[in-house]
Structures are given as C-alpha cells and as structure tokens.
DSSP file (Angstrom, degrees, kcal/mol; ACC not computed):
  #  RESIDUE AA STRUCTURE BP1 BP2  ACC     N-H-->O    O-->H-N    N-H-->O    O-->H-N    TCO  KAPPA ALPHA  PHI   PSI    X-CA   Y-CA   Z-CA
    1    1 A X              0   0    0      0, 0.0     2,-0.7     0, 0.0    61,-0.0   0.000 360.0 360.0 360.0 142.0    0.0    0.0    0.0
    2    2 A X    >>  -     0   0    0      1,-0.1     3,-4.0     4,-0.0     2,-1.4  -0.810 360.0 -95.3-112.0 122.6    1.6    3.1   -0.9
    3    3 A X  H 3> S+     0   0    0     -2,-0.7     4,-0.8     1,-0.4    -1,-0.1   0.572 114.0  54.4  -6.0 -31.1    2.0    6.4    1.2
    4    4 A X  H 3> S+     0   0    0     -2,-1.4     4,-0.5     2,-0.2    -1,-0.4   0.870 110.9  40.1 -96.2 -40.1   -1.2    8.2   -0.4
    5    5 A X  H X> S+     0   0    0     -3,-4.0     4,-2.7     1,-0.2     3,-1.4   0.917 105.0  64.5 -96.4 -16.9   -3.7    5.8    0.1
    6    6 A X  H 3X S+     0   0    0     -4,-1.0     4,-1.9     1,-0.2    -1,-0.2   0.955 114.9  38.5 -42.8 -42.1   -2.2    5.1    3.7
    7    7 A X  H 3< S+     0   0    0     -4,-0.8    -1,-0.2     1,-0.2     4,-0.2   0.507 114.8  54.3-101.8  15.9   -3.4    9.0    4.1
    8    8 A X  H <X>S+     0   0    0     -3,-1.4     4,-2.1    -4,-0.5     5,-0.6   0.552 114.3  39.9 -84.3 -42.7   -6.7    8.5    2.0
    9    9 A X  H  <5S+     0   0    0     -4,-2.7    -2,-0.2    -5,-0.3    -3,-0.1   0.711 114.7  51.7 -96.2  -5.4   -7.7    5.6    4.2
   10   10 A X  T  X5S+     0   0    0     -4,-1.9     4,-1.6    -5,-0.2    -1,-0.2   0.894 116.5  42.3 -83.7 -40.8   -6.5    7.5    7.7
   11   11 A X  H  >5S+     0   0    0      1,-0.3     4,-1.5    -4,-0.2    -2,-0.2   0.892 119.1  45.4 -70.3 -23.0   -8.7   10.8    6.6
   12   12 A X  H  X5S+     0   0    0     -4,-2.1     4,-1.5     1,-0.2     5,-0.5   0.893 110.9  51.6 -73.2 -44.8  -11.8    8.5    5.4
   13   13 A X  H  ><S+     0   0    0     -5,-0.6     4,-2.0     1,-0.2    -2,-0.2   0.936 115.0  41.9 -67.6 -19.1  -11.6    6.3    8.5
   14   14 A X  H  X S+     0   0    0     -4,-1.6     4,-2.2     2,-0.2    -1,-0.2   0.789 118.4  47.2 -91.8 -30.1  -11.7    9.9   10.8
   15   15 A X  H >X S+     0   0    0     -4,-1.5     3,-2.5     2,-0.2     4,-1.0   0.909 112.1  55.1 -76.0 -67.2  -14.6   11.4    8.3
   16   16 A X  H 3X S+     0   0    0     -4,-1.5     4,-2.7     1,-0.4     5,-0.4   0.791 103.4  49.0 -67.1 -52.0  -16.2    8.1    8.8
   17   17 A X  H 3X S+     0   0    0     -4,-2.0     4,-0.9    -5,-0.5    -1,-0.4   0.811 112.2  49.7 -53.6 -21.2  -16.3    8.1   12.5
   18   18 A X  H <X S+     0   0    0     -3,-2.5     4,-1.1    -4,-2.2    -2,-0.2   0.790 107.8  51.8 -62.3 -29.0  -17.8   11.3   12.5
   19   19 A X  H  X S+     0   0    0     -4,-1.0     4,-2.4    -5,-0.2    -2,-0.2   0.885 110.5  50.5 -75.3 -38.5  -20.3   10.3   10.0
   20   20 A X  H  X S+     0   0    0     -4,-2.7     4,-1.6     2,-0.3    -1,-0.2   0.796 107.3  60.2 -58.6 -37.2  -21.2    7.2   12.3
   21   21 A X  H  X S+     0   0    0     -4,-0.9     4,-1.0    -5,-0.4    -1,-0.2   0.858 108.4  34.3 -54.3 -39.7  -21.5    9.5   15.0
   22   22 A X  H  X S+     0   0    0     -4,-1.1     4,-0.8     2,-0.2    -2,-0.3   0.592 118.6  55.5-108.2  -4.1  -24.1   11.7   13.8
   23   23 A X  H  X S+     0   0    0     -4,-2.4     4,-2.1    -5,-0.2     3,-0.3   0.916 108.6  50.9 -71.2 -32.8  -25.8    8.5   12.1
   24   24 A X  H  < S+     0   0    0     -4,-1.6     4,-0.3     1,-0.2    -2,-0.2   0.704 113.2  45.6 -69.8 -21.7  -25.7    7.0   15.6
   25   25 A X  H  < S+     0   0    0     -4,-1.0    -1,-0.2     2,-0.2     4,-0.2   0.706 109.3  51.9 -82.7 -20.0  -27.4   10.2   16.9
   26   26 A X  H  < S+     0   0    0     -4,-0.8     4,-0.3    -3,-0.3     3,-0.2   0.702 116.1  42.0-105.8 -36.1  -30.1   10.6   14.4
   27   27 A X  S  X S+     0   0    0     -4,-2.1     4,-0.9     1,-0.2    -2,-0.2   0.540  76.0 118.0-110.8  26.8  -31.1    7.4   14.9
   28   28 A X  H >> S+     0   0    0     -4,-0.3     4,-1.9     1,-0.2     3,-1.6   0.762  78.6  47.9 -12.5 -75.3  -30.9    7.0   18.8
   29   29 A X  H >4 S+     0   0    0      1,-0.3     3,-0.6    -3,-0.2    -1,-0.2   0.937 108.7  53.8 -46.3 -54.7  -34.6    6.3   19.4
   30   30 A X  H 34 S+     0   0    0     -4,-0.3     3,-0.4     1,-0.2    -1,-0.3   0.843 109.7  46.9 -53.6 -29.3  -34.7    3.8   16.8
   31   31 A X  H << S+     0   0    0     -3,-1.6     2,-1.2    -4,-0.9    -1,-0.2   0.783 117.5  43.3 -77.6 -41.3  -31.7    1.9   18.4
   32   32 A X  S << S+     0   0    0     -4,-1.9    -1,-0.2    -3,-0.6     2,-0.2  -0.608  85.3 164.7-120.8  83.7  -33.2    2.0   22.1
   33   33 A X        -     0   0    0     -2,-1.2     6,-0.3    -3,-0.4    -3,-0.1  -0.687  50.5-104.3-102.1 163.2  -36.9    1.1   21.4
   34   34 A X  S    S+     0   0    0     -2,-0.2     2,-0.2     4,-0.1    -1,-0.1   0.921 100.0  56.0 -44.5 -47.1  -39.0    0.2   23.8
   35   35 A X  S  > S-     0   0    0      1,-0.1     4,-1.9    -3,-0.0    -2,-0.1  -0.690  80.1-130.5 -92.3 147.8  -39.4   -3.7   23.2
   36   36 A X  H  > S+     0   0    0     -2,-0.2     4,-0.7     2,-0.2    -1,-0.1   0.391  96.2  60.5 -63.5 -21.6  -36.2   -5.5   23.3
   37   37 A X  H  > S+     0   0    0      2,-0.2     4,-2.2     3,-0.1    -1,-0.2   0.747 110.3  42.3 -94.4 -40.1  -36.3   -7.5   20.4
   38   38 A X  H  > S+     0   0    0      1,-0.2     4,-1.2     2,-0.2    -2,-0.2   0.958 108.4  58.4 -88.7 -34.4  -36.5   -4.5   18.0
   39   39 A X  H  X S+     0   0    0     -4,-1.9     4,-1.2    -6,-0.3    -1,-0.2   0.831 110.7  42.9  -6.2 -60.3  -34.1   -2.8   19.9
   40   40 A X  H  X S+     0   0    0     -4,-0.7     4,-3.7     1,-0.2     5,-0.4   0.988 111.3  56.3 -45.8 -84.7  -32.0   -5.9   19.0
   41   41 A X  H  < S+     0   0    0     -4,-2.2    -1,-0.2     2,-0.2    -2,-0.2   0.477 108.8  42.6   1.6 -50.1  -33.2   -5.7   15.6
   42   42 A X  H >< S+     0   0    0     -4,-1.2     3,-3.8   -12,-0.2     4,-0.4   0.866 116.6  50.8-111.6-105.5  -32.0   -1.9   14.9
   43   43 A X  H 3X S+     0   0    0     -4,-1.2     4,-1.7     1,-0.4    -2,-0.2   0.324 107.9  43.8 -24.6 -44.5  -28.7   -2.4   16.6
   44   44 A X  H 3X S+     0   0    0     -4,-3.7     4,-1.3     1,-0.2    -1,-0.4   0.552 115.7  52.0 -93.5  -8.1  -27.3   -5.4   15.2
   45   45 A X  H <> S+     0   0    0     -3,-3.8     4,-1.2    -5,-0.4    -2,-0.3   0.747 111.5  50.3 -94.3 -26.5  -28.6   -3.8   11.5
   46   46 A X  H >> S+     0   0    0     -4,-0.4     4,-2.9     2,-0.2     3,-2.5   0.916 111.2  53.1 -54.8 -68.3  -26.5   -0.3   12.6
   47   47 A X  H 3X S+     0   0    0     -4,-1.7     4,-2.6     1,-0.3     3,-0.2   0.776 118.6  26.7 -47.5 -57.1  -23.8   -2.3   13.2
   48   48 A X  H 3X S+     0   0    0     -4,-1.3     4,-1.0     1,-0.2    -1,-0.3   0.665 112.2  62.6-101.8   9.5  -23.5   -4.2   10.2
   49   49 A X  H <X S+     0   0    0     -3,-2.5     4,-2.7    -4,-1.2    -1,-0.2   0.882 112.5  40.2 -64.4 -39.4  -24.9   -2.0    8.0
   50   50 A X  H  X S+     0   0    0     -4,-2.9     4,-4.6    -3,-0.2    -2,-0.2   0.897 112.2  55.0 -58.8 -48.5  -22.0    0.3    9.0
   51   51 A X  H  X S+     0   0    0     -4,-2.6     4,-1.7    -5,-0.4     5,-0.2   0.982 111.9  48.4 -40.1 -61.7  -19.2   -2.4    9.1
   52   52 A X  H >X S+     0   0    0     -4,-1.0     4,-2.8     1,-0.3     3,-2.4   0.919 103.0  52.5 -70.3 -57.6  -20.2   -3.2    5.9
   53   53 A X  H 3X S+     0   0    0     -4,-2.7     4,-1.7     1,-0.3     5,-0.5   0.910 112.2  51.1 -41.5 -39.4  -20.3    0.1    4.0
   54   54 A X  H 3X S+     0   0    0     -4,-4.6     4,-0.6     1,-0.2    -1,-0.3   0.644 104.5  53.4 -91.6  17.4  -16.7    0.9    5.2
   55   55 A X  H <X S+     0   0    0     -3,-2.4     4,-0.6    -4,-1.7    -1,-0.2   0.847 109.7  47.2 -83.6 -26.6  -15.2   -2.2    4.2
   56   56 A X  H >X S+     0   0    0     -4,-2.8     4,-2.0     2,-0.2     3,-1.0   0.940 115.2  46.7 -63.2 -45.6  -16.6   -1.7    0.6
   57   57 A X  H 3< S+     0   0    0     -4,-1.7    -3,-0.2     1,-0.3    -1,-0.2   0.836 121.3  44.2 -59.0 -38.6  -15.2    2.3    0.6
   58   58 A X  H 3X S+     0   0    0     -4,-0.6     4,-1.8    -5,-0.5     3,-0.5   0.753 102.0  56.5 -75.1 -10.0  -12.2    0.6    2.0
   59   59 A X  H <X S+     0   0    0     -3,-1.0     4,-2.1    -4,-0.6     5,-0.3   0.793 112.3  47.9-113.8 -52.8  -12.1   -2.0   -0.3
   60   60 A X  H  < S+     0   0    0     -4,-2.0    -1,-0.2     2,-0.2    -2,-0.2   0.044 111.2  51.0-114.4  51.2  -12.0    1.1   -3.4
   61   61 A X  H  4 S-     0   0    0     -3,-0.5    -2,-0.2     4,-0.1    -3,-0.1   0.415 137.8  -6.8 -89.3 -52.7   -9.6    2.8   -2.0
   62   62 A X  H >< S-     0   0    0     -4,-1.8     3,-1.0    -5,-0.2    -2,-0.2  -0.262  95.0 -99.2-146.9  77.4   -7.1    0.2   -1.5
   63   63 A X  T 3< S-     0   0    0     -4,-2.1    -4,-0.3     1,-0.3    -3,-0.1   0.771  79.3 -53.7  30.7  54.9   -8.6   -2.9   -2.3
   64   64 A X  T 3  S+     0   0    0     -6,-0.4     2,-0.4    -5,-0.3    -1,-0.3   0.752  84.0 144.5  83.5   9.3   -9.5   -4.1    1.1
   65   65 A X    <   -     0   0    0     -3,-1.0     2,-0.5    -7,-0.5    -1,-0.2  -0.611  28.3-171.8 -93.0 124.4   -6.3   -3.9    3.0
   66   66 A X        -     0   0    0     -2,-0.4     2,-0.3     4,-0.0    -1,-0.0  -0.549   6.2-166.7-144.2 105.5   -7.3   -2.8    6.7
   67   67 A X    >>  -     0   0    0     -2,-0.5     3,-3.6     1,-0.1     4,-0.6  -0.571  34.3-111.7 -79.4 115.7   -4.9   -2.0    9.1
   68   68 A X  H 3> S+     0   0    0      1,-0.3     4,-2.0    -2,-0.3    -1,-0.1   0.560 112.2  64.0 -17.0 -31.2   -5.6   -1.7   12.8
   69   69 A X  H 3> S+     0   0    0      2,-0.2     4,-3.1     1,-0.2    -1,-0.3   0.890  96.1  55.8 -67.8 -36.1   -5.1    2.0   12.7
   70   70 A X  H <> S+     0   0    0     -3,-3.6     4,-1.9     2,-0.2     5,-0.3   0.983 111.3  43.7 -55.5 -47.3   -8.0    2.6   10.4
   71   71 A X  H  X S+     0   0    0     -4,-0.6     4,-2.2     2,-0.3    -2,-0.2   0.895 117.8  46.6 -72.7 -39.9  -10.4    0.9   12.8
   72   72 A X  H >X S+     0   0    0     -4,-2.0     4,-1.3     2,-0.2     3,-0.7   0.988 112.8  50.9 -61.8 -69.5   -8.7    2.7   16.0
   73   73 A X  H 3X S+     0   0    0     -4,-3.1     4,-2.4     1,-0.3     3,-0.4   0.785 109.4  44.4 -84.8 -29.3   -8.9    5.6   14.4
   74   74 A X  H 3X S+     0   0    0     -4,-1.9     4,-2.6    -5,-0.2    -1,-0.3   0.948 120.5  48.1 -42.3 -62.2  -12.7    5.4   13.3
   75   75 A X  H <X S+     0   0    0     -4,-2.2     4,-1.8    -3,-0.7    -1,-0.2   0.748 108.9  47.0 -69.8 -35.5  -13.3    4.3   16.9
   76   76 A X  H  X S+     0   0    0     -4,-1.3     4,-1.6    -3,-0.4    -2,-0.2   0.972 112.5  51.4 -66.1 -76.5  -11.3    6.9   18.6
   77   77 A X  H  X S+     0   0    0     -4,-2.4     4,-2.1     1,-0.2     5,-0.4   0.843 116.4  41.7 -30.8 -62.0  -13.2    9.9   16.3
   78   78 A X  H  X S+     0   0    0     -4,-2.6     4,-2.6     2,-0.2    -1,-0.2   0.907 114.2  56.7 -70.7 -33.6  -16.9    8.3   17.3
   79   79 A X  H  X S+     0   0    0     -4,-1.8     4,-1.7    -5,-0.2    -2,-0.2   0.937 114.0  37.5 -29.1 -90.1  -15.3    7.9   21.1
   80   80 A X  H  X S+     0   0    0     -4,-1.6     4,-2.3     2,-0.2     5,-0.4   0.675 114.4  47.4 -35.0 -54.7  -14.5   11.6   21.3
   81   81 A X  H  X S+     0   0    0     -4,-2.1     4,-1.9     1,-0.3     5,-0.3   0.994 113.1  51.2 -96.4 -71.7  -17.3   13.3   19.6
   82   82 A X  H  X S+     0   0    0     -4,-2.6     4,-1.1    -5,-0.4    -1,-0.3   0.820 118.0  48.1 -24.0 -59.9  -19.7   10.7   22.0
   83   83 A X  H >X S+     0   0    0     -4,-1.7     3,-1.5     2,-0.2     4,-1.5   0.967 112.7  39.7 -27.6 -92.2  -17.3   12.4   24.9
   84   84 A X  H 3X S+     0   0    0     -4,-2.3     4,-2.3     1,-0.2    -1,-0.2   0.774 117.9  54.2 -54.8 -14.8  -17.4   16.2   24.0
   85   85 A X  H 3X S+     0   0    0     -4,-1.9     4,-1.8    -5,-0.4    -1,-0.2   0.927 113.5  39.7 -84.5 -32.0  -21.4   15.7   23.2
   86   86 A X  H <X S+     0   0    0     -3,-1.5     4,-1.1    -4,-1.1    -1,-0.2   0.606 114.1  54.5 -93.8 -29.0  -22.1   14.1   26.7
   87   87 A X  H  X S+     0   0    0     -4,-1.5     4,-3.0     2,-0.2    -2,-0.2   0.805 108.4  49.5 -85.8 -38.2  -19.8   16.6   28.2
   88   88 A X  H  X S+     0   0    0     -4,-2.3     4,-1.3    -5,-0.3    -2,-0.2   0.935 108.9  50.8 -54.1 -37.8  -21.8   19.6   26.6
   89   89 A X  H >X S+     0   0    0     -4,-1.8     4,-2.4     1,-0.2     3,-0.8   0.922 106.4  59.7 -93.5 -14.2  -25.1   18.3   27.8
   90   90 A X  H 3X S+     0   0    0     -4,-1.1     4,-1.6     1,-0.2    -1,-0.2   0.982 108.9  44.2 -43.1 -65.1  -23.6   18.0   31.6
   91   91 A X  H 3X S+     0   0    0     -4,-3.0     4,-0.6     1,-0.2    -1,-0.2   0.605 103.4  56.7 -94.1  13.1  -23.0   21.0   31.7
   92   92 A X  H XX S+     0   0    0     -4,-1.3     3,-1.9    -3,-0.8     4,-1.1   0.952 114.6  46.4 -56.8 -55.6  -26.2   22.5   30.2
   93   93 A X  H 3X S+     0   0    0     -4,-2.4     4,-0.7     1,-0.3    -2,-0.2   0.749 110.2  52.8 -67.3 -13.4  -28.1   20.5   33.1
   94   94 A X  H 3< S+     0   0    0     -4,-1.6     3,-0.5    -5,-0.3    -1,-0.3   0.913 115.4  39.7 -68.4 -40.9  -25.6   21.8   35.5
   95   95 A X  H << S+     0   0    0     -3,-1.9    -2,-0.2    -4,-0.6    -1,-0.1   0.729 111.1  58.0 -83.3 -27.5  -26.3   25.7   34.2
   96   96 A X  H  <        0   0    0     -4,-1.1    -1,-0.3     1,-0.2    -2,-0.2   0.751 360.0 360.0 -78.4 -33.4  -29.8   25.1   34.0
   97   97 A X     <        0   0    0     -4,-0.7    -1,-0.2    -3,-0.5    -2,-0.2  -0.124 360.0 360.0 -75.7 360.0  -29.9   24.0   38.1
C-alpha cells in the first residue's frame, strides 16, 4: 500500500467516524426502542450496516487492505465526539440547576 492511500484511508476512517457519530445520533430512538427484540433488531442492523459500507469504501480505496489504525482511528473519532457531546449536555443540566 503506498503512502497516499495510507493518508486516504487514515482521513476516510476519521470522516467516517464522524459520519457514524451523527448516524448513531439521528437514529438513537430507533436503536433503544421500547421492546427489546426490535431494539436488538435496529442495533445489530446499525452495526452491520455500517461495518459493511466501510469495508466496501475501503475495499475502493485500497482494495481491502485494513490496518488496525483505520479501525482505532474510526473508533477513537466516534469515542470523542460521543465524549465532548455528553460533556456539553452535563453542563447544560448543570447551568440550567
């Protein structure tokens, strides 16, 4: 794998954890429904709905190759942005009190 798509597939794997983030936000409710089964149902279809689009975008950038870093970094991005979002609304309820 050659030096340009090593730094195509780190800047897609950080836009793609932001994009997972705000897919994971938009569809919150749907993910934690009341009954358990669809709950289930929704979750396990994020999940490999997601998987699966970025292995195919990884797959034509550089034919599939996927290096732990991509996945860290993907993982890290949705980490943080979950972080700073959860840290904003603490201290709305704090300001609000």
């Amino acid at each position: 794998m050659s030096l340009t798509e090593q730094a195509v597939s780190i800047l897609f794997s950080f836009l793609y954890g932001i994009l997972i983030y705000f897919a994971y936000k938009i569809s919150y409710k749907y993910l934690y429904a009341n009954k358990k089964i669809y709950s289930f149902f929704n979750s396990l279809l994020f999940v490999v709905d997601s998987t699966l689009v970025y292995f195919i975008i990884m797959y034509k950038i550089n034919e599939g190759i996927i290096n732990i870093l991509f996945i860290l970094i993907t993982l890290i991005t949705f980490l943080l942005l979950n972080y700073f979002n959860l840290q904003k609304k603490c201290k709305n309820m704090t300001n609000r009190l």
